[in-house]
N, CA, C and O atoms as a DFTB+ gen file, in Angstrom:
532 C
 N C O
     1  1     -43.733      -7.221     -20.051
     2  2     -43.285      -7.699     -18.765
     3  2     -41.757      -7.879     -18.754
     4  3     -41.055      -7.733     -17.753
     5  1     -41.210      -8.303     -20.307
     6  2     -40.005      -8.482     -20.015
     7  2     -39.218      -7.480     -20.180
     8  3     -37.989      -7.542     -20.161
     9  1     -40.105      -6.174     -20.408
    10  2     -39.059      -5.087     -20.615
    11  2     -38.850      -4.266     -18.947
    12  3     -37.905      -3.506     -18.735
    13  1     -39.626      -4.508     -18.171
    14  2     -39.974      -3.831     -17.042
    15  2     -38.951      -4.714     -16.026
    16  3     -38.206      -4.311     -15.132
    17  1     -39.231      -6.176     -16.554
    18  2     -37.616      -7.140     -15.627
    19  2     -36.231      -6.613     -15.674
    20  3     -35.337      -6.509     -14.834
    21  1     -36.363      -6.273     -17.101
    22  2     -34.786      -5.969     -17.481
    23  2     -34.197      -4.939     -16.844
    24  3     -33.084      -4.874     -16.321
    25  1     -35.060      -4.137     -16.941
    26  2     -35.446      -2.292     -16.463
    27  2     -34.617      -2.709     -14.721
    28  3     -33.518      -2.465     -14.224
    29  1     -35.881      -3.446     -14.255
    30  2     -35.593      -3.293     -12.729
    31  2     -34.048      -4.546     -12.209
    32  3     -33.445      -4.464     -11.139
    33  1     -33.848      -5.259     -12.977
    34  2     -32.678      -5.463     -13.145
    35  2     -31.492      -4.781     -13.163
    36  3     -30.563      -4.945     -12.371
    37  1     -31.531      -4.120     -13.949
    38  2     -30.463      -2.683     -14.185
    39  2     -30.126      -2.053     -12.842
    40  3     -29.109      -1.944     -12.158
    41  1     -31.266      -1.722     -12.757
    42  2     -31.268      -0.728     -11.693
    43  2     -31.229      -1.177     -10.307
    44  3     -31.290      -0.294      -9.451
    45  1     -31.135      -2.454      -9.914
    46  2     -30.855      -3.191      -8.762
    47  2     -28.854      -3.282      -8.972
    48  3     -28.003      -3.016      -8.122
    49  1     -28.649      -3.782     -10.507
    50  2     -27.293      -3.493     -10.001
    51  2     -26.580      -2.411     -10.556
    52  3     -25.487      -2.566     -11.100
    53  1     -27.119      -1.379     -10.452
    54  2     -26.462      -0.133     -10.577
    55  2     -26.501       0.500      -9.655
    56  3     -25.662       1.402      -9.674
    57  1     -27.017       0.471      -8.926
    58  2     -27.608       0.676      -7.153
    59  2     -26.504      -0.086      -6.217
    60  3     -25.886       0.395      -5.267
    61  1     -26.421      -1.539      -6.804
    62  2     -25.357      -2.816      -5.739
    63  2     -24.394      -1.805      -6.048
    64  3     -23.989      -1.039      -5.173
    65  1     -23.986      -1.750      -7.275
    66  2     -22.075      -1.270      -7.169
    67  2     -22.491      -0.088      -7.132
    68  3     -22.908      -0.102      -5.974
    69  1     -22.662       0.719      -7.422
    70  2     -22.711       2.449      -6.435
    71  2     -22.606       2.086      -4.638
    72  3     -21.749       2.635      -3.946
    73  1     -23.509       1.196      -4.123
    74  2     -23.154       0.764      -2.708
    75  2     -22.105       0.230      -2.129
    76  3     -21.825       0.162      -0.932
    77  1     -21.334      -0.285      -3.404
    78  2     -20.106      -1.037      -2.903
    79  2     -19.046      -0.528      -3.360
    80  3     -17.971      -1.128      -3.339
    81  1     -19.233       0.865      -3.920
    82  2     -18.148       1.624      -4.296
    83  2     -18.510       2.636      -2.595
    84  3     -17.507       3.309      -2.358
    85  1     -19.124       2.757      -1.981
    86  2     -19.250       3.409      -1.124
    87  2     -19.253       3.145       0.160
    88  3     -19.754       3.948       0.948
    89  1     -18.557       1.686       0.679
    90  2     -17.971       1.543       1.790
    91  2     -16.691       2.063       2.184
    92  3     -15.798       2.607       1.535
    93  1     -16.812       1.765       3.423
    94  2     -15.961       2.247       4.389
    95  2     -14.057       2.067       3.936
    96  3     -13.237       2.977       3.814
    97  1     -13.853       0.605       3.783
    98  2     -12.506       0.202       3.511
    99  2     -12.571      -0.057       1.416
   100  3     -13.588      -0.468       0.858
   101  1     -11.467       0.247       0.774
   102  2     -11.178      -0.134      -0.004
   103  2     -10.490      -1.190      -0.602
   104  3      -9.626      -1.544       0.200
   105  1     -10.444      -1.915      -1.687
   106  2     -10.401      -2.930      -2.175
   107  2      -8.783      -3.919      -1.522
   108  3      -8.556      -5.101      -1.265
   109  1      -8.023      -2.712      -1.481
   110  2      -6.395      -2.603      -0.800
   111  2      -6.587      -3.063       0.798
   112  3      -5.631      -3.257       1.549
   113  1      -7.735      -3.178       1.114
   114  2      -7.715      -3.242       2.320
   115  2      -7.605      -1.856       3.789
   116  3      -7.725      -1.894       5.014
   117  1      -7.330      -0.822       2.805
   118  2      -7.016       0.301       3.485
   119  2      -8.001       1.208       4.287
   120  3      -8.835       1.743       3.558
   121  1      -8.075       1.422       5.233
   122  2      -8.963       1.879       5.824
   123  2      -9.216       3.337       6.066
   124  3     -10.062       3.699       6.885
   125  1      -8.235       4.483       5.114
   126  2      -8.365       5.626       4.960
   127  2      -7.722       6.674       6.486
   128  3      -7.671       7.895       6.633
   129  1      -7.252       5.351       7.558
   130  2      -6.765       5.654       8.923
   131  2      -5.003       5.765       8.342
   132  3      -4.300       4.759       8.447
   133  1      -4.486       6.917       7.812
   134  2      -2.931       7.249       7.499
   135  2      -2.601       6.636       8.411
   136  3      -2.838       5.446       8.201
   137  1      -1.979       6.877       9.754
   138  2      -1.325       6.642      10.612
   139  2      -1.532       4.780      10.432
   140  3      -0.750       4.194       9.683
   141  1      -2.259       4.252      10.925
   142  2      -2.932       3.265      10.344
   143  2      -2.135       2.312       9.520
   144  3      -1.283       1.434       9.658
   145  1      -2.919       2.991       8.476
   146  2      -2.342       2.317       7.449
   147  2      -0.718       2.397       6.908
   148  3      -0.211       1.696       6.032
   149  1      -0.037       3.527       7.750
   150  2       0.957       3.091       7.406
   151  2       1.865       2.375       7.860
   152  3       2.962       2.105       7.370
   153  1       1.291       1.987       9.040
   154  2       2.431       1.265       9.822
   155  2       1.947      -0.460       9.375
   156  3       2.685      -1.415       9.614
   157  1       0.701      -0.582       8.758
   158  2       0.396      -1.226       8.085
   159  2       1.244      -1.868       7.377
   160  3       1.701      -2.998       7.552
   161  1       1.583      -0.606       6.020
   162  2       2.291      -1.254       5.464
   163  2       4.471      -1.250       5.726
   164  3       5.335      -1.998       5.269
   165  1       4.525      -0.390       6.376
   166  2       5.682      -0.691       7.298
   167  2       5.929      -2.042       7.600
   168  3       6.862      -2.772       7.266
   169  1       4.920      -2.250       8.296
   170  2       5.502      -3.640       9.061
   171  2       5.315      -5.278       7.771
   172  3       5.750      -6.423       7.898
   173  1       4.557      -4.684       6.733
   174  2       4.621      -6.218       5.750
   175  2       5.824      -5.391       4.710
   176  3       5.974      -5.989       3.645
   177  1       6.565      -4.306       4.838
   178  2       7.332      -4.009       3.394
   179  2       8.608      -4.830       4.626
   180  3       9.454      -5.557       4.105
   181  1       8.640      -4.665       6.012
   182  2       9.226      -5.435       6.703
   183  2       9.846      -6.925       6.621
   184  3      10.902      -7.557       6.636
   185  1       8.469      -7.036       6.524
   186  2       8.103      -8.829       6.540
   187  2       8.822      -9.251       5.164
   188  3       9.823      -9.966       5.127
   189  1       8.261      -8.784       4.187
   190  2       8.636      -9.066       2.951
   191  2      10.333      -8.795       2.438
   192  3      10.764      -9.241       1.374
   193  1      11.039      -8.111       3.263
   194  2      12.661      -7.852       3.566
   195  2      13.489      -8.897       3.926
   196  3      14.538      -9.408       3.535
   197  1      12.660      -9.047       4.814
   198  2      13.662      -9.795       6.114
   199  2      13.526     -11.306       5.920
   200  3      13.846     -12.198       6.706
   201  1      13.031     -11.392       4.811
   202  2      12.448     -13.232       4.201
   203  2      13.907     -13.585       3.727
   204  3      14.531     -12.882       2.932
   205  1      14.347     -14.644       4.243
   206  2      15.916     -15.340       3.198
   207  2      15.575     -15.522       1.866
   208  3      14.518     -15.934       1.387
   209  1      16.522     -15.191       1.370
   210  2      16.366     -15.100      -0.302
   211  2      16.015     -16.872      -1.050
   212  3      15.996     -17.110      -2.258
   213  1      15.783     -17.851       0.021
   214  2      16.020     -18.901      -0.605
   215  2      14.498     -19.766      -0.343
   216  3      14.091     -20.818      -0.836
   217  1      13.878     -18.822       0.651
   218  2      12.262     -18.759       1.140
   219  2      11.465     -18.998      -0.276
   220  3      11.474     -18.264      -1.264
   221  1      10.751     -20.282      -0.079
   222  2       9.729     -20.287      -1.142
   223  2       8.776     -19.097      -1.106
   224  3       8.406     -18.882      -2.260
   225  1       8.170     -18.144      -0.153
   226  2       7.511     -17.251       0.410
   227  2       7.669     -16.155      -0.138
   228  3       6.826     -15.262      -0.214
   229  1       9.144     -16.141      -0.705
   230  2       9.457     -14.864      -1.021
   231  2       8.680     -14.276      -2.073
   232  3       8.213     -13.151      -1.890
   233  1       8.467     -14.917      -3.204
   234  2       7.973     -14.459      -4.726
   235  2       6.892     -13.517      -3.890
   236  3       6.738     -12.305      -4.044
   237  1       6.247     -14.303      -3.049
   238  2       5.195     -14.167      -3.205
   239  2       4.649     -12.760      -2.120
   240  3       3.625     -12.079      -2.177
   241  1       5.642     -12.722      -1.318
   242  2       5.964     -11.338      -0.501
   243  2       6.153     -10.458      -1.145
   244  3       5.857      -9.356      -0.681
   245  1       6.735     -10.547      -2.511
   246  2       7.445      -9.427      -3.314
   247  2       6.573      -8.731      -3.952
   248  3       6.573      -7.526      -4.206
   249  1       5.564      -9.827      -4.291
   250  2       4.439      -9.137      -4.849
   251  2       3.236      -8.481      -4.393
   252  3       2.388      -7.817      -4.989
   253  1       3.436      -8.996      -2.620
   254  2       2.530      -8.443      -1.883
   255  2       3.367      -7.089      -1.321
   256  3       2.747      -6.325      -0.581
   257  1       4.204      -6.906      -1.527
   258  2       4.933      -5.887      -1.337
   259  2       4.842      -4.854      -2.213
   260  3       4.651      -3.701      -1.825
   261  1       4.953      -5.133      -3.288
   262  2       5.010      -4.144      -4.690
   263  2       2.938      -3.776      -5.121
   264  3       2.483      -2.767      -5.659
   265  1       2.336      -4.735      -4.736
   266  2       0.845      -4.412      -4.316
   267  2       0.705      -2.997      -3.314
   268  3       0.179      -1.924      -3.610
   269  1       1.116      -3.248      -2.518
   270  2       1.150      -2.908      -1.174
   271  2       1.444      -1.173      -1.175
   272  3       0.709      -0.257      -0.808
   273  1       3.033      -1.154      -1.831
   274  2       3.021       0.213      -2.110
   275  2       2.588       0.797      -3.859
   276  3       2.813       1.907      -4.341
   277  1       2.218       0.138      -4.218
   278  2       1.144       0.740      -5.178
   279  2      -0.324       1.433      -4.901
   280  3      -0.992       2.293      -5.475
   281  1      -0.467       0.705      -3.852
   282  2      -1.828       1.094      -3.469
   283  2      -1.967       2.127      -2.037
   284  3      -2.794       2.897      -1.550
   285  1      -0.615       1.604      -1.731
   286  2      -0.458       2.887      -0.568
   287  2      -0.270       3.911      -1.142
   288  3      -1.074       4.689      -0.628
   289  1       0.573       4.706      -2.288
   290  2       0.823       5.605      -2.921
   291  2      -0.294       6.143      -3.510
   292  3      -0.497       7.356      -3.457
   293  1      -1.099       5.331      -4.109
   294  2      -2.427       5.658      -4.965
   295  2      -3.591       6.148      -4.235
   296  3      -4.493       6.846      -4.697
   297  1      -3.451       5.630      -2.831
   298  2      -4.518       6.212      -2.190
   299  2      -4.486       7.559      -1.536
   300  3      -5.393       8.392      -1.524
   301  1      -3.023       7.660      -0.869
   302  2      -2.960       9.358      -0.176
   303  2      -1.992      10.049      -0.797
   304  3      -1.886      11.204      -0.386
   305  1      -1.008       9.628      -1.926
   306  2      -0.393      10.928      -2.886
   307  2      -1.612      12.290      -3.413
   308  3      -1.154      13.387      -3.733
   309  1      -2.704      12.107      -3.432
   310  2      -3.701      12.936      -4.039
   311  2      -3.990      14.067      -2.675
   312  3      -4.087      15.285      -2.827
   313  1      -4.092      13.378      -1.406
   314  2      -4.705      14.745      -0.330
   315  2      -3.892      14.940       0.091
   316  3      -3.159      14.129       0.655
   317  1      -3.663      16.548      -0.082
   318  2      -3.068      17.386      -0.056
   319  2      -2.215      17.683       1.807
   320  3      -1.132      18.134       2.180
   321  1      -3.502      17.104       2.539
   322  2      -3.072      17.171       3.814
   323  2      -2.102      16.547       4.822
   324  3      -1.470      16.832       5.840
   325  1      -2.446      15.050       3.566
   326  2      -1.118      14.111       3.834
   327  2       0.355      14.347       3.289
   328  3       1.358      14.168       3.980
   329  1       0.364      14.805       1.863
   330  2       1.247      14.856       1.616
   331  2       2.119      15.879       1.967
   332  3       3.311      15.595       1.849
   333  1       1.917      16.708       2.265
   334  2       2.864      17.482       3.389
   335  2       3.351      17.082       4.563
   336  3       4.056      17.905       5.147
   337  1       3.127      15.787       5.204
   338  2       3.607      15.344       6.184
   339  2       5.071      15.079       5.906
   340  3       5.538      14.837       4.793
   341  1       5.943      15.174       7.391
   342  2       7.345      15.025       6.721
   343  2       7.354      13.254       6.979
   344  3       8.354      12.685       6.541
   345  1       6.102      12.225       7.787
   346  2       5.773      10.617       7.673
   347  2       5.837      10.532       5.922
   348  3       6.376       9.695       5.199
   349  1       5.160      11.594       5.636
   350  2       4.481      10.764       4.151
   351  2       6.033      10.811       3.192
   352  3       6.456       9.783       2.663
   353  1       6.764      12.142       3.078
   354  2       7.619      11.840       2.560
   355  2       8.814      11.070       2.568
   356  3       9.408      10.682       1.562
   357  1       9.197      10.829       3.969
   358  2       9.508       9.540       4.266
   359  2       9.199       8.540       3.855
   360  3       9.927       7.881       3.113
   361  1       8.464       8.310       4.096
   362  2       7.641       6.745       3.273
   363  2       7.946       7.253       1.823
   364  3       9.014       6.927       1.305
   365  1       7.104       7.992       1.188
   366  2       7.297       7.988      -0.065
   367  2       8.904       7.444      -0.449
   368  3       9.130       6.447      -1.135
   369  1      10.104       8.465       0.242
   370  2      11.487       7.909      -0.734
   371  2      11.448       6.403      -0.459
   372  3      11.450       5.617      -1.407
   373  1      11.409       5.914       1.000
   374  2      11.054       4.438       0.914
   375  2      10.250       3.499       0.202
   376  3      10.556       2.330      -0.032
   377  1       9.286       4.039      -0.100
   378  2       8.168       3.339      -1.086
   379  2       9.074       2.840      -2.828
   380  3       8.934       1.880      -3.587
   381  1      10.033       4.158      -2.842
   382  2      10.617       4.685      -4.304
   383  2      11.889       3.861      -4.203
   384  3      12.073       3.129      -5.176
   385  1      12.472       3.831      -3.597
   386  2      13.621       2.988      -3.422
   387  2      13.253       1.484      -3.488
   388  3      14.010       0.686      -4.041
   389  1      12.329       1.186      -3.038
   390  2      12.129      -0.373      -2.705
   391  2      11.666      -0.749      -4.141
   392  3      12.250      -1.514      -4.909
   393  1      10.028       0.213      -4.455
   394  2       9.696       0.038      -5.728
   395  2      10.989      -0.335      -6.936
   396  3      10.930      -1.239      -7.769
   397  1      12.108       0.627      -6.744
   398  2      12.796       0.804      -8.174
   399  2      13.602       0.030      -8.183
   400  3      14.165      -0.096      -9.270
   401  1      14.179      -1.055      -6.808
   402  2      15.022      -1.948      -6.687
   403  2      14.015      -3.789      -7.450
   404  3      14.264      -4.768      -8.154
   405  1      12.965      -3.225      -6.699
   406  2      11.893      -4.647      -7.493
   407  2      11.935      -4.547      -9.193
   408  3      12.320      -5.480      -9.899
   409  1      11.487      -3.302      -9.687
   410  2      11.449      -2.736     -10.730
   411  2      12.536      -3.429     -11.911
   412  3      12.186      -3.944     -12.972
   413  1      13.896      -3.287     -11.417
   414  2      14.890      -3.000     -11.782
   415  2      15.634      -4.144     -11.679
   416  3      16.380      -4.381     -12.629
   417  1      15.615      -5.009     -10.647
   418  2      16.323      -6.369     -10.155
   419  2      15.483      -6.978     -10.060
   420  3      16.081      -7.774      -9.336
   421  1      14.099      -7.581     -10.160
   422  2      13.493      -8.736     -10.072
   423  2      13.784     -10.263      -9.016
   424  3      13.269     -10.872      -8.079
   425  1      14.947     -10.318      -9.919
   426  2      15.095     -11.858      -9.551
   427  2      16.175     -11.582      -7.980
   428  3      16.215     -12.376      -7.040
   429  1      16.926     -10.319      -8.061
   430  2      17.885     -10.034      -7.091
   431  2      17.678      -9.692      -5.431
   432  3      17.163      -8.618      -5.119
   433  1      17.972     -10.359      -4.714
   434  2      18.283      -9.892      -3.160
   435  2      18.225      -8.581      -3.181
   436  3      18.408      -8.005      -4.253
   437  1      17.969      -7.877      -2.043
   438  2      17.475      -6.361      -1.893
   439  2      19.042      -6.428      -0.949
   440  3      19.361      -7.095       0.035
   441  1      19.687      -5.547      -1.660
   442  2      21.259      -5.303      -1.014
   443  2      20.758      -4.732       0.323
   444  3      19.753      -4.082       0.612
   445  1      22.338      -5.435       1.415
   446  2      22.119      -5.006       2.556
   447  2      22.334      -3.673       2.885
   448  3      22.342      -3.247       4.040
   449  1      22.515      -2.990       1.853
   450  2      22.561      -1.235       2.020
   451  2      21.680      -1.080       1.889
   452  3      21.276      -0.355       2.798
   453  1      20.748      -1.381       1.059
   454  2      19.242      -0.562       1.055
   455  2      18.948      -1.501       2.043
   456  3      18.379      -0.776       2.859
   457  1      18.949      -2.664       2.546
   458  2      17.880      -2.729       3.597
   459  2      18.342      -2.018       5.059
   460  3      17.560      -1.958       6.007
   461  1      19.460      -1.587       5.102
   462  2      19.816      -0.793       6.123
   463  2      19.286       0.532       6.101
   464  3      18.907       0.986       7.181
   465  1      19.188       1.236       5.085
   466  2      18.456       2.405       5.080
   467  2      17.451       2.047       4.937
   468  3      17.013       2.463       6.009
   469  1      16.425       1.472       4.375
   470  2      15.250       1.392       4.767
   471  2      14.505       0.887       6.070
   472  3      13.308       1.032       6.316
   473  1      15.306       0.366       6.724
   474  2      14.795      -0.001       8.135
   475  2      14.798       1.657       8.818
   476  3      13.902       2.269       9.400
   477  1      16.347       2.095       8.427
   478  2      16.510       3.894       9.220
   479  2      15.083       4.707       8.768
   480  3      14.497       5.318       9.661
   481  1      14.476       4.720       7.288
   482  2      13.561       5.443       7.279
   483  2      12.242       4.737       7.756
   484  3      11.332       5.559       7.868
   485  1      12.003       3.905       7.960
   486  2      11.099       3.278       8.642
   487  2      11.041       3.162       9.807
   488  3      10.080       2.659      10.391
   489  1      12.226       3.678      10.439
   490  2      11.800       3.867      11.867
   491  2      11.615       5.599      12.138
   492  3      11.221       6.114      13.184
   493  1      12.053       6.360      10.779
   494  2      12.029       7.897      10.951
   495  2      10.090       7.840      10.818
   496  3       9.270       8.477      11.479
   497  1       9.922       7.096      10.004
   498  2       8.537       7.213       9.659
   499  2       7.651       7.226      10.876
   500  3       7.084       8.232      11.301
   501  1       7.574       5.888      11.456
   502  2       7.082       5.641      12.760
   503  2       7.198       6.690      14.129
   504  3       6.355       7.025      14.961
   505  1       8.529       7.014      13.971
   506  2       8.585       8.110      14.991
   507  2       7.533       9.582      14.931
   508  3       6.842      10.215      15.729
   509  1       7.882       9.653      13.535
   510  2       6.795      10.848      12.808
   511  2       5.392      10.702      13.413
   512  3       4.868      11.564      14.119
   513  1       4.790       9.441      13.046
   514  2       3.780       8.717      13.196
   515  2       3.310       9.006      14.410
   516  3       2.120       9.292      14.546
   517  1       4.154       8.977      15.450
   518  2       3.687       8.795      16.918
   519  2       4.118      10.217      17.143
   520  3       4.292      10.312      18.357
   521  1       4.297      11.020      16.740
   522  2       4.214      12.467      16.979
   523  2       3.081      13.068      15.980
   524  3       2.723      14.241      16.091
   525  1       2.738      12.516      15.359
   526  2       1.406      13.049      14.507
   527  2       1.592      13.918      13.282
   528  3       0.786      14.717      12.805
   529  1       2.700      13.636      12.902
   530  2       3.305      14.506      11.696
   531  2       3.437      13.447      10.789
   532  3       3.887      13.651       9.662
């Protein structure tokens, strides 16, 4: 009896997570909607910018930020259909710039040169966006 529990045990949760590897949204929150999701994360790599450097909030933006494009990158660098967009490569140098300034400076303010260009490609992005490219 107790080998037939164990048995159907197993197989109840090998069944759960196969089902829950097979919803709709992923763990990132991402909903597989590009357009979507990127203005998604546009508007919190935003949020997480425009915080005063003296914001208790910040740490913690930074890391929802550096989350954010980790998982944006990880999810549509692979199809092929996205990444030919001239949105995606946009984003991408933005993603790369922001990434390598966190990377690299930690504890440091995001200079007002990069946040000036990154607002410019973030609004190139969006424009893309709403033209469907």
């Amino acid at each position: 009896m107790k080998r037939y529990l164990s048995r159907l045990l197993a197989l109840v949760l090998v069944v759960g997570i196969s089902l829950m590897g097979c919803s709709g949204a992923d763990v990132s929150g991402f909903t597989g909607n590009y357009p979507e999701d990127t203005i998604k994360v546009v508007s919190s790599l935003r949020t997480a910018i425009a915080l005063p450097d003296d914001s208790p909030e910040k740490p913690e933006a930074q890391a929802k930020a550096r989350q954010a494009i980790n998982d944006f990158a990880s999810r549509y660098r692979r199809d092929p259909a996205i990444a030919k967009l001239p949105s995606f490569s946009t984003m991408r140098t933005a993603l790369n710039s922001l990434a390598a300034h966190y990377a690299s400076y930690p504890n440091r303010p995001v200079p007002q040169k990069l946040k000036e260009r990154l607002e410019q490609e973030f609004k190139q992005v969006e424009l893309a966006i709403k033209r469907g490219n």
